[in-house]
MARDONU-853571 format. One record per residue (C-alpha): residue in one letter; z, y, x. Coordinates in steps of 0.1 Angstrom, whole numbers, padded with zeros to 4 digits. Each point is the difference from the previous one (the first is absolute). Layout:
N
+------+-------+-------+-------+
: type :     Z :     Y :     X :
+------+-------+-------+-------+
:    a :     Z :     Y :     X :
...
+------+-------+-------+-------+
% end
This chain:
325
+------+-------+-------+-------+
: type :     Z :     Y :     X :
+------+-------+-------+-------+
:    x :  0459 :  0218 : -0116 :
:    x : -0026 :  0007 : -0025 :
:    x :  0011 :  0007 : -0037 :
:    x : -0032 : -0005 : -0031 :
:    x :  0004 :  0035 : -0021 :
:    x :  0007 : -0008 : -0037 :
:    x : -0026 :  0026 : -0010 :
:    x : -0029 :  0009 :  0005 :
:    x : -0020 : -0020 :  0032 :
:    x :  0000 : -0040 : -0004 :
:    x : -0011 : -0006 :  0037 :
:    x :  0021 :  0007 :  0030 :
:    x : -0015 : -0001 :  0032 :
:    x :  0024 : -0013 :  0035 :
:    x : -0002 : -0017 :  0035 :
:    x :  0005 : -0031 :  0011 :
:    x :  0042 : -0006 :  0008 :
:    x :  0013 :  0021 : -0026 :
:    x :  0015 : -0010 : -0027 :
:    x : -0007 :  0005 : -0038 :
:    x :  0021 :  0007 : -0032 :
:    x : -0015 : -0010 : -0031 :
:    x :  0014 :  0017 : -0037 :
:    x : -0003 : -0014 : -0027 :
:    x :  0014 :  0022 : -0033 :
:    x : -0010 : -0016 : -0034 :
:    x :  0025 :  0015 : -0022 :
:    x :  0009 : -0022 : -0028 :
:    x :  0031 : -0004 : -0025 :
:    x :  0005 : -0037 :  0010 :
:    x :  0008 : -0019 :  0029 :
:    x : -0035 : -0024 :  0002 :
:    x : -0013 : -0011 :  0030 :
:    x : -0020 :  0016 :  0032 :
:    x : -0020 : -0011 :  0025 :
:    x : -0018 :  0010 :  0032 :
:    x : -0032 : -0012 :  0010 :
:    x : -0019 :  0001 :  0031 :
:    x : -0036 :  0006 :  0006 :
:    x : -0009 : -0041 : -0001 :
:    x :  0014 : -0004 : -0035 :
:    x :  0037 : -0015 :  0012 :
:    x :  0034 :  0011 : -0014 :
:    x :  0021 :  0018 :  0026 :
:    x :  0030 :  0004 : -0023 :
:    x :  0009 : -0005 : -0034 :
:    x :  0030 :  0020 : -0008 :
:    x :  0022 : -0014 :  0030 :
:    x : -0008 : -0023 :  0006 :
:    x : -0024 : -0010 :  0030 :
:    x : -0033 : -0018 : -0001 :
:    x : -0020 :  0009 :  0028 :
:    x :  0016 : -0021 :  0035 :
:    x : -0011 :  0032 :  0020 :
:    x :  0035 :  0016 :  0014 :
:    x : -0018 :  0033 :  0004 :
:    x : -0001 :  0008 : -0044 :
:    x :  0038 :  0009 : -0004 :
:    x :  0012 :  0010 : -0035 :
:    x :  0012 :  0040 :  0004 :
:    x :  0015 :  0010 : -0042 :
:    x :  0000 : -0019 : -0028 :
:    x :  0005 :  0011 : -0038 :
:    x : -0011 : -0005 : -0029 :
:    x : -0021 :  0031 :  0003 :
:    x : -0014 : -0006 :  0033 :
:    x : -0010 : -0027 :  0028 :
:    x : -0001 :  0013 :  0036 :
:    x : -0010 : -0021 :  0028 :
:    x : -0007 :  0007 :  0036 :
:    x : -0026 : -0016 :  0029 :
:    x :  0009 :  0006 :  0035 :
:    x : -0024 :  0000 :  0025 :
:    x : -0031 :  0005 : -0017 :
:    x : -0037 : -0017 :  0017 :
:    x : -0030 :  0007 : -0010 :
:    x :  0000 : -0036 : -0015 :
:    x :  0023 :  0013 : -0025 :
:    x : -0020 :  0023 : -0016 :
:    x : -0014 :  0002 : -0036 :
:    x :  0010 :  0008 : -0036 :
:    x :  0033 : -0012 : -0006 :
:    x :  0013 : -0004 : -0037 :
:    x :  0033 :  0006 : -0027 :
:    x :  0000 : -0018 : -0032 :
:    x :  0025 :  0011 : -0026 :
:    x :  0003 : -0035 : -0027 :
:    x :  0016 :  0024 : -0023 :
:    x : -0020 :  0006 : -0036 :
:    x : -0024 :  0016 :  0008 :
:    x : -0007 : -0017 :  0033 :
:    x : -0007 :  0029 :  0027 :
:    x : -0010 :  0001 :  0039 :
:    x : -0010 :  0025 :  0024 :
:    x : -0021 : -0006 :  0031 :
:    x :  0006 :  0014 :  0035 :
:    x : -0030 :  0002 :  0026 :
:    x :  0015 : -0002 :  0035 :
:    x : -0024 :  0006 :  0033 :
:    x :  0010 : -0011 :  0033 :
:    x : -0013 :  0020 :  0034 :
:    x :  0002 : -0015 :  0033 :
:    x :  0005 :  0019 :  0029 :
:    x : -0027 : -0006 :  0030 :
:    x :  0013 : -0011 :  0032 :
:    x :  0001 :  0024 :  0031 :
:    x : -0034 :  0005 :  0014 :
:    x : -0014 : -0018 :  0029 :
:    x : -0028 :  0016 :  0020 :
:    x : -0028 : -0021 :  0018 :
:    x : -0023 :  0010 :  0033 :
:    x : -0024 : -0010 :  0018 :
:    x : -0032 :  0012 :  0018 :
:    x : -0039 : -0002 : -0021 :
:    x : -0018 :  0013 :  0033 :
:    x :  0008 :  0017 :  0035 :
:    x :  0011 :  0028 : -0021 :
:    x :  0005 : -0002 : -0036 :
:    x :  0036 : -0013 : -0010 :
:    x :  0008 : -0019 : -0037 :
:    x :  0030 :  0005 : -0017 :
:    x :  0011 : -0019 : -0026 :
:    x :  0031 :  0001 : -0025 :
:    x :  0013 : -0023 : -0025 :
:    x :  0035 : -0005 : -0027 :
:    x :  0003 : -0028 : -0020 :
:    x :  0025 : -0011 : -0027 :
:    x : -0008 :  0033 : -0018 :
:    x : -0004 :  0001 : -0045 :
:    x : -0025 :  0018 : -0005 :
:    x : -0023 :  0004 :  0030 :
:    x :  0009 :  0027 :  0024 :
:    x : -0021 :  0034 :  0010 :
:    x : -0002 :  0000 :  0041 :
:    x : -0014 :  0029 :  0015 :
:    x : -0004 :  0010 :  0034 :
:    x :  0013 :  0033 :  0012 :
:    x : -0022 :  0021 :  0031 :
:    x :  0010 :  0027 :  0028 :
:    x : -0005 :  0031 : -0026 :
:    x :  0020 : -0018 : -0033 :
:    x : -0025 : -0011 : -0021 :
:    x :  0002 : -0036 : -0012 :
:    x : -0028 : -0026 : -0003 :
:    x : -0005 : -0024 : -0023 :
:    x : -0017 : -0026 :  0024 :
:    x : -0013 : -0034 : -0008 :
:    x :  0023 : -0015 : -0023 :
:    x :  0002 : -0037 : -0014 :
:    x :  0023 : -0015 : -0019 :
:    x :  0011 : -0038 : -0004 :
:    x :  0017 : -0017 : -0026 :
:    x :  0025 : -0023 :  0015 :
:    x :  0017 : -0035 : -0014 :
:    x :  0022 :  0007 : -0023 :
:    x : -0026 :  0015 : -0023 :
:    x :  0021 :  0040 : -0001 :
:    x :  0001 :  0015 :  0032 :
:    x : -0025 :  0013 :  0021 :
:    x : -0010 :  0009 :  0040 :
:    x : -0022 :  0027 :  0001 :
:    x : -0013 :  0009 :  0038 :
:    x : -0019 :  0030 :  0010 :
:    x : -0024 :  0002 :  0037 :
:    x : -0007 :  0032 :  0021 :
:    x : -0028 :  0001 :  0030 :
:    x :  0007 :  0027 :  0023 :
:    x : -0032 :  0008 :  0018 :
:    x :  0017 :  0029 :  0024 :
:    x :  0037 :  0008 :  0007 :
:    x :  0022 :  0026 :  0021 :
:    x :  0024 : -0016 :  0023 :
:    x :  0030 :  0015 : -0024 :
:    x : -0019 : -0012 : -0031 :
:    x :  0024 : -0023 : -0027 :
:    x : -0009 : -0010 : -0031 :
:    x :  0023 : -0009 : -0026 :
:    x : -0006 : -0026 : -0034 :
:    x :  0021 :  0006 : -0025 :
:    x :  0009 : -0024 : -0033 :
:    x :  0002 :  0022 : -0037 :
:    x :  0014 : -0019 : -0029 :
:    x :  0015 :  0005 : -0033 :
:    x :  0032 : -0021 :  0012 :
:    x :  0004 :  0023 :  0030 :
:    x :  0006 :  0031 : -0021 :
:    x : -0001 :  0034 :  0018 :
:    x : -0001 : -0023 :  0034 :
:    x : -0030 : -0019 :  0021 :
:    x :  0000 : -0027 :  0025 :
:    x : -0011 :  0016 :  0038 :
:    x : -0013 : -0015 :  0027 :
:    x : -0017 :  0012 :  0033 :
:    x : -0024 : -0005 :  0025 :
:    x : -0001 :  0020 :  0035 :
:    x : -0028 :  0006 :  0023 :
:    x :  0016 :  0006 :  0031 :
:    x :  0004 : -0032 :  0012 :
:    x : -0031 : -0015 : -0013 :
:    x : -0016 :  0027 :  0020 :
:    x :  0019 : -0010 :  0035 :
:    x : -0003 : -0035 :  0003 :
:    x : -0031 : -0003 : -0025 :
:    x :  0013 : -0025 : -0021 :
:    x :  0011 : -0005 : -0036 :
:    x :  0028 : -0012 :  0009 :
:    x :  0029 :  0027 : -0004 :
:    x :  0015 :  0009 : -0030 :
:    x :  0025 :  0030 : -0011 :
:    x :  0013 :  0015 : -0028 :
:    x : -0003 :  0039 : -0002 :
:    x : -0020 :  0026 : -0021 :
:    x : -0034 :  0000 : -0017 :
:    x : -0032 :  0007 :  0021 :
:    x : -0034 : -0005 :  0010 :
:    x : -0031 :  0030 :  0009 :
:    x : -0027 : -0023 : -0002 :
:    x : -0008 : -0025 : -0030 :
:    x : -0021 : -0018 : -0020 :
:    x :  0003 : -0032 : -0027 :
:    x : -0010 : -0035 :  0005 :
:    x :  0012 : -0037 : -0005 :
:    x :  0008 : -0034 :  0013 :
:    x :  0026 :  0003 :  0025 :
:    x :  0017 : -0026 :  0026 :
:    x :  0040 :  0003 :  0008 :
:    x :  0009 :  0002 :  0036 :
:    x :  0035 :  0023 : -0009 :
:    x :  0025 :  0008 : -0029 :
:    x :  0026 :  0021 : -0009 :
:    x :  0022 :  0009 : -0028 :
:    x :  0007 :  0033 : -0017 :
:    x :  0027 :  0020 : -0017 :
:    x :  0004 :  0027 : -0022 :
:    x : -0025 :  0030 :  0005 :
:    x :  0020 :  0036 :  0005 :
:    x : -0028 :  0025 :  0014 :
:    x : -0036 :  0003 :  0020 :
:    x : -0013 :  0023 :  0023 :
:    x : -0033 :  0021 : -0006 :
:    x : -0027 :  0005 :  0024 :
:    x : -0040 :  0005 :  0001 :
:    x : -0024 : -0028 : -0014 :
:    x : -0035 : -0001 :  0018 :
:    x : -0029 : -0015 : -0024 :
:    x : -0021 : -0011 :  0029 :
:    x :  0008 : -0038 : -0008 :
:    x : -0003 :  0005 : -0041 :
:    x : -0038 :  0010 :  0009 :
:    x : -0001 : -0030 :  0024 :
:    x :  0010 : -0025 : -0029 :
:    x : -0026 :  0020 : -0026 :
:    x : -0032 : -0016 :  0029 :
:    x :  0020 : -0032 :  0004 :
:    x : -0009 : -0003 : -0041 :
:    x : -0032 :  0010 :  0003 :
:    x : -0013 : -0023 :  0027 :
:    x :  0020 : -0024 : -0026 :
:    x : -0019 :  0007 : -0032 :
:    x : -0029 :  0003 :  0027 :
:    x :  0003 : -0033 :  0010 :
:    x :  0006 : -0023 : -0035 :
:    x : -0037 :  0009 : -0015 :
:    x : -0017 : -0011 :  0037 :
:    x :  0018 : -0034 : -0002 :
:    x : -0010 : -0004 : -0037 :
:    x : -0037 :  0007 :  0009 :
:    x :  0004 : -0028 :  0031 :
:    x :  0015 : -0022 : -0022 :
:    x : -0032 :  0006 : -0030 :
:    x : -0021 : -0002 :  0030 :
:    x :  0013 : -0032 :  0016 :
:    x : -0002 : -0016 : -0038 :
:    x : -0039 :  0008 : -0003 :
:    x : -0007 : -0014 :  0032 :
:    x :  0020 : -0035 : -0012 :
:    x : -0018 :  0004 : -0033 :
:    x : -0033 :  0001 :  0018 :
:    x :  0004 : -0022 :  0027 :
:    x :  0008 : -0026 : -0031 :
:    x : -0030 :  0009 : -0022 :
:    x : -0024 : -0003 :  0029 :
:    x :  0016 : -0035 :  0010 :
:    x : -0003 : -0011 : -0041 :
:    x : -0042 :  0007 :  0002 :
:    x : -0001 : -0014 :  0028 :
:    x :  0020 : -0032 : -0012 :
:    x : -0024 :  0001 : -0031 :
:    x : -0033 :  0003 :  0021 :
:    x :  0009 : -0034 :  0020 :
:    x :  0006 : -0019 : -0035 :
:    x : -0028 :  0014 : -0018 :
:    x : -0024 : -0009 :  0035 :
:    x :  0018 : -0036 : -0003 :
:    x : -0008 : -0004 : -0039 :
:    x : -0039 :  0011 :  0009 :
:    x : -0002 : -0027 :  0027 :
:    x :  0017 : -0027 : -0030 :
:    x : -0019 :  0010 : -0023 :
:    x : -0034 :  0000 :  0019 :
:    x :  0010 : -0040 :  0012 :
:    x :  0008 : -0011 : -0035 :
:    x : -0036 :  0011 : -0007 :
:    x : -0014 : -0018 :  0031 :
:    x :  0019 : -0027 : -0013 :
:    x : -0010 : -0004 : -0036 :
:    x : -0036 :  0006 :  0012 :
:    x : -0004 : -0031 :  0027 :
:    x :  0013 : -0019 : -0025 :
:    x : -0025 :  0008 : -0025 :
:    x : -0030 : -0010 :  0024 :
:    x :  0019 : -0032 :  0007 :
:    x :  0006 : -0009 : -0036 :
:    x : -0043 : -0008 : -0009 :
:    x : -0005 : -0021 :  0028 :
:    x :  0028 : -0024 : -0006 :
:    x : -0008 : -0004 : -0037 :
:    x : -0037 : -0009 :  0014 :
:    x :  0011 : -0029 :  0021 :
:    x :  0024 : -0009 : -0025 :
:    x : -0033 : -0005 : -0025 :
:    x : -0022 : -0019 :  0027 :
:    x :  0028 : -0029 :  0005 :
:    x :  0002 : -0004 : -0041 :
:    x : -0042 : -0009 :  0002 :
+------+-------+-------+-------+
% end
């Protein structure tokens, strides 16, 4: 149960399930009337009586000095700035903030092969407010951010965040580990992890198990395909050992040929646009030479035209005279 402080902070801050006590301590010399409001503008109680149909609001004290109500089970839906009035002269109110955290589900870990060699791993927790941190946690301790996205989901407040790993090269005794942080947890994370071993025996993504963090060999990409899962539980320790950087420099010429590669398909694709360009202005002259050749020839007939009828024109007026006499 989570109590509002009557001085000092105005904002209390709890998870999702427990319950919370709201104060309200006007003083005043009479007995006029107080009322609770939640975050959407309704009255949850005035005085004692009840006007919200939700079972969870139950009255706790009242007085004519105070109005104390309580809401079990908190969501995340139930969060916002709740609100006493005081109709006493002078009218007062106070306003309580209240923030809801939910806490992200156990952690469930994805593999599956990219090449003959190179392994992806993927986690993901959903159901989480705010997002959750994932890291990834090697052989020698450190932890990896890796490539993180995160997803909004229906109900417009919680989030799945998801986080990939591609393992390029790995020792037979290699795990590696994902682990969820997030304010809700407190001082604890969410564990889960992945074991070499019998991916290395039968060569297949197919085995799953949950021990200790761990991986020599590493490197960062995306885009991953499920072929196994498993669910974690609360990290306790990890194990140190030595991190080889052979892969690291391996990723570093996998960008280059990358960056390498996007001006060479820009220049095709200027190149292939010219070509279309020219192609199209060669077949427009060409178009024009036809019609200008067919307006010559028109032109030139009209002519021929207009002048045989000419020559025709005094001969017929001639015989036209000679009948008359």
């Amino acid at each position: 149960i989570r109590d509002f402080p009557e001085a000092g902070g105005e904002t209390i801050t709890l998870k999702e399930g427990e319950d919370l006590n709201l104060h309200c301590t006007l003083s005043s010399d009479d007995g006029s009337a107080r009322q609770w409001l939640n975050p959407h503008g309704f009255a949850i109680f005035l005085n004692t009586q009840r006007a919200l149909r939700d079972q969870r609001y139950k009255l706790i004290h009242y007085s004519k000095d105070e109005l104390s109500i309580q809401l079990s089970n908190v969501t995340v839906h139930d969060e916002g700035v709740y609100k006493c009035f005081y109709y006493g002269i002078p009218f007062k109110s106070k306003n309580k903030t209240v923030k809801v955290l939910a806490a992200p589900s156990n952690p469930v870990l994805e593999v599956s092969r990219d090449t003959e060699r190179s392994v992806i791993l993927s986690c993901y927790t959903q159901g989480c407010k705010p997002q959750a941190r994932i890291t990834w946690l090697l052989d020698n301790g450190i932890e990896l951010p890796g490539d993180t996205k995160h997803k909004l989901e229906a109900d417009g407040k919680k989030w799945t965040t998801s986080s990939t790993l591609t393992v390029l090269a790995y020792g037979p005794n290699s795990t590696a580990s994902c682990i969820i942080h997030h304010q809700a947890l407190r001082e604890e994370k969410l564990m889960t992890s992945f074991q070499f071993e019998d991916l290395a025996r039968t060569g297949t993504a197919g085995s799953c198990s949950s021990l200790y963090p761990i991986l020599p060999l590493w490197t960062l990409k995306s885009d991953v395909t499920s072929t196994c899962k498993l669910t974690g539980s609360h990290l306790t320790t990890q194990i140190p050992s030595p991190l080889t950087d052979r892969d690291v420099k391996s990723e570093g010429m996998e960008k280059k040929e990358t960056n390498l590669l996007l001006p060479i398909l820009v220049a095709a694709l200027i190149f292939m646009l010219l070509i279309i360009v020219l192609l199209f202005v060669r077949k427009l002259k060409k178009a024009h030479g036809v019609w200008k050749r067919e307006n010559d020839v028109s032109d030139q007939t009209l002519e021929s035209y207009k002048s045989k009828s000419n020559e025709d024109s005094p001969g017929h007026e001639k015989n036209e005279h000679g009948n008359e006499l």
